[in-house]
BALOBA-1460 file (C-alpha; in Angstrom, 3 decimals):
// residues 102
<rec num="1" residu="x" x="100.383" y="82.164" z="110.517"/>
<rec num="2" residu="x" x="102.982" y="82.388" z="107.622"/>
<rec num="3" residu="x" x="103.623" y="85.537" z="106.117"/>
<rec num="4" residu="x" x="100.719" y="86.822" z="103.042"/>
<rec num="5" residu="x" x="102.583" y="87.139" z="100.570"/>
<rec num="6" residu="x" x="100.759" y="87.926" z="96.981"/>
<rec num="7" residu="x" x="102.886" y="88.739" z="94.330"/>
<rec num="8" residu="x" x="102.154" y="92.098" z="93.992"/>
<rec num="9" residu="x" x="103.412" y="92.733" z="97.807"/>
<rec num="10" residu="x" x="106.239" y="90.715" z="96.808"/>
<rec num="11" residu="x" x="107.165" y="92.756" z="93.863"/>
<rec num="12" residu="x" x="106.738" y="95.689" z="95.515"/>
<rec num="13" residu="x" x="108.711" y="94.719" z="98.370"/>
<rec num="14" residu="x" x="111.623" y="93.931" z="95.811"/>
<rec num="15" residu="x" x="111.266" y="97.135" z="94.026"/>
<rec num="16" residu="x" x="111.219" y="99.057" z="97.474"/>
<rec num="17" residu="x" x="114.432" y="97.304" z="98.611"/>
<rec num="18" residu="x" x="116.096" y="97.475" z="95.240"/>
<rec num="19" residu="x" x="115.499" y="101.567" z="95.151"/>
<rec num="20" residu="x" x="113.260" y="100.885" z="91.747"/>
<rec num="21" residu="x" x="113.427" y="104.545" z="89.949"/>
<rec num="22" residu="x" x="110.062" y="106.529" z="90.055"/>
<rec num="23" residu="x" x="109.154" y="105.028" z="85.960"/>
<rec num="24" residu="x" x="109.562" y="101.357" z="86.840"/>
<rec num="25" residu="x" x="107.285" y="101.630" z="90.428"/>
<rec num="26" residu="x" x="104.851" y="103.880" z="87.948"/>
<rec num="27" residu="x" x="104.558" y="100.775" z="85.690"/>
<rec num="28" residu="x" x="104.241" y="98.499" z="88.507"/>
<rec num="29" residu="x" x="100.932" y="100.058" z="89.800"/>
<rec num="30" residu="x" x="99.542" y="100.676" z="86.280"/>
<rec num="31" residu="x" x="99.932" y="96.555" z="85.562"/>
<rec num="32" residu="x" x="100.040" y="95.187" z="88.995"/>
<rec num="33" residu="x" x="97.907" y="97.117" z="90.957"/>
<rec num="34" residu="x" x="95.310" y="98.257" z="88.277"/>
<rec num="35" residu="x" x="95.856" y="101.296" z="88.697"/>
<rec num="36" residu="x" x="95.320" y="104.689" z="86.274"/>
<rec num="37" residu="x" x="98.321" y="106.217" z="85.016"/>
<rec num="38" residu="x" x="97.626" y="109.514" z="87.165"/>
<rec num="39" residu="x" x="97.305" y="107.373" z="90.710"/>
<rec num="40" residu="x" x="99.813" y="104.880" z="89.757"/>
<rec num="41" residu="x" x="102.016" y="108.435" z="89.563"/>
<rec num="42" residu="x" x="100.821" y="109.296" z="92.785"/>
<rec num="43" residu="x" x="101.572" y="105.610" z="94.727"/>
<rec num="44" residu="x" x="105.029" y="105.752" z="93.126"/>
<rec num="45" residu="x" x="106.020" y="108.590" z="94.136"/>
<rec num="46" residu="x" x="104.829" y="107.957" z="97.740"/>
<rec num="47" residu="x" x="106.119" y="104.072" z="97.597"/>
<rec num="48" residu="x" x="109.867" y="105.085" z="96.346"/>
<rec num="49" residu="x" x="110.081" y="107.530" z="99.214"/>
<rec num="50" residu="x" x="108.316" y="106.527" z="102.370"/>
<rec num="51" residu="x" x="109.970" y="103.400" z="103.394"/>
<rec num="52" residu="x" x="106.943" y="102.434" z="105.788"/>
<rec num="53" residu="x" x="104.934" y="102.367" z="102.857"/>
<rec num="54" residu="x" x="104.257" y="98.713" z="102.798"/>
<rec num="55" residu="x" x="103.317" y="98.231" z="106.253"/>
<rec num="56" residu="x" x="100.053" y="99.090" z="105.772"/>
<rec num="57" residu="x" x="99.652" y="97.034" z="102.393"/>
<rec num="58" residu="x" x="100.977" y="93.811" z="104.346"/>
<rec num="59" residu="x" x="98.330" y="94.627" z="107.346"/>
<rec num="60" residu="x" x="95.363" y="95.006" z="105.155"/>
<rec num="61" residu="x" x="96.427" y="91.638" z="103.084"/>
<rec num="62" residu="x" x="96.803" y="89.677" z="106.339"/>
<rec num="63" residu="x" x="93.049" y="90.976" z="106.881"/>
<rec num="64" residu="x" x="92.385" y="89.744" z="104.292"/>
<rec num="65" residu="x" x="93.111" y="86.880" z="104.399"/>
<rec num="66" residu="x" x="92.508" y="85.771" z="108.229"/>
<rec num="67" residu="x" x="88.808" y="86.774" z="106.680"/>
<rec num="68" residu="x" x="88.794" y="84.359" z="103.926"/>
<rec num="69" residu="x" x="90.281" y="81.656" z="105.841"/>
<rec num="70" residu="x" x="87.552" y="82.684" z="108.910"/>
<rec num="71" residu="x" x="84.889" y="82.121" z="105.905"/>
<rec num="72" residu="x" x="86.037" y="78.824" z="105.130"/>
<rec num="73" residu="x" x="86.433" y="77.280" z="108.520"/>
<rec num="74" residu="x" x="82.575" y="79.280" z="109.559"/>
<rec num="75" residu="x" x="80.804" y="78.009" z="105.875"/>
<rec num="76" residu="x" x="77.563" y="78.817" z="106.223"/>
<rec num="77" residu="x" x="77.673" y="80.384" z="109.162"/>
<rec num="78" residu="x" x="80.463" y="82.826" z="108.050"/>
<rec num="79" residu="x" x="78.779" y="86.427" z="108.591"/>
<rec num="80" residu="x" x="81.232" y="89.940" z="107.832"/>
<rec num="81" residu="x" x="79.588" y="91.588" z="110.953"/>
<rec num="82" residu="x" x="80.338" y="89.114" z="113.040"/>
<rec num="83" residu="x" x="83.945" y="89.061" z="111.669"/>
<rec num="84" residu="x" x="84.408" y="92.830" z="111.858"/>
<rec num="85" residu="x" x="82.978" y="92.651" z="115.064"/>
<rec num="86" residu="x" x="85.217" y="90.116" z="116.650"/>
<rec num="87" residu="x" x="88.589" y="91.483" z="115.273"/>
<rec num="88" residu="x" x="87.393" y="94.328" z="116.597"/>
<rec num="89" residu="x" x="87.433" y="93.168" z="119.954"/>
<rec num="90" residu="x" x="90.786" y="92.398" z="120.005"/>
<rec num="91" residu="x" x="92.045" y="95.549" z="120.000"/>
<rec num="92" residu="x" x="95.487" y="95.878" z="118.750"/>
<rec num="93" residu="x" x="96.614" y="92.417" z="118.339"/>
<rec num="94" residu="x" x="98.576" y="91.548" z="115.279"/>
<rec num="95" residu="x" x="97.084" y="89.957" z="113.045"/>
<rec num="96" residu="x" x="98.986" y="86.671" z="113.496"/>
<rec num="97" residu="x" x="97.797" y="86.995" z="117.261"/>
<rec num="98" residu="x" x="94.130" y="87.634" z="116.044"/>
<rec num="99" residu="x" x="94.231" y="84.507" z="113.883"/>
<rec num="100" residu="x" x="94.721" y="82.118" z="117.072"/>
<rec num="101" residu="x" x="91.556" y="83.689" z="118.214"/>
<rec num="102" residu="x" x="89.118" y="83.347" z="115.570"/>
């Protein structure tokens, strides 16, 4: 499975590896990530210095989207428990793993 990408992650990842000052990453969660001035504050501060920051972003995206592709190959069929309950059986597998197993 190819790399999520939105374009939010995307610009974020560009803004982490370009060292993006604390104003511009503040901006970028206000209009990208809908976010209110005080949290966007908060994100920015925490995304311009933790450099694992995004790790958790990407994991939750690829979630994401395994689930949306799992509801279009299920259709009708497609329930969240059984979903939630079936990734959750996999214990730690990457998500590119998981996705061979759905």
């Amino acid at each position: 499975m190819p790399c999520f990408e939105t374009r939010a992650s995307s610009s974020a990842w560009k803004c982490t590896r370009a060292r993006c000052r604390l104003d511009q990453a503040k901006t970028f969660f206000v209009e990208q990530g809908y976010q209110v001035p005080p949290i966007a504050e908060v994100e920015a501060r925490r995304g311009t210095s933790d450099p694992t920051y995004l790790v958790c972003t990407l994991g939750k995206l690829q979630i994401m989207k395994l689930r949306e592709d799992h509801r279009k190959q299920q259709g009708d069929k497609f329930t969240l428990r059984i979903f939630t309950t079936g990734s959750w059986s996999m214990g730690g597998l990457p998500v590119n793993a998981s996705a061979n197993q759905c």
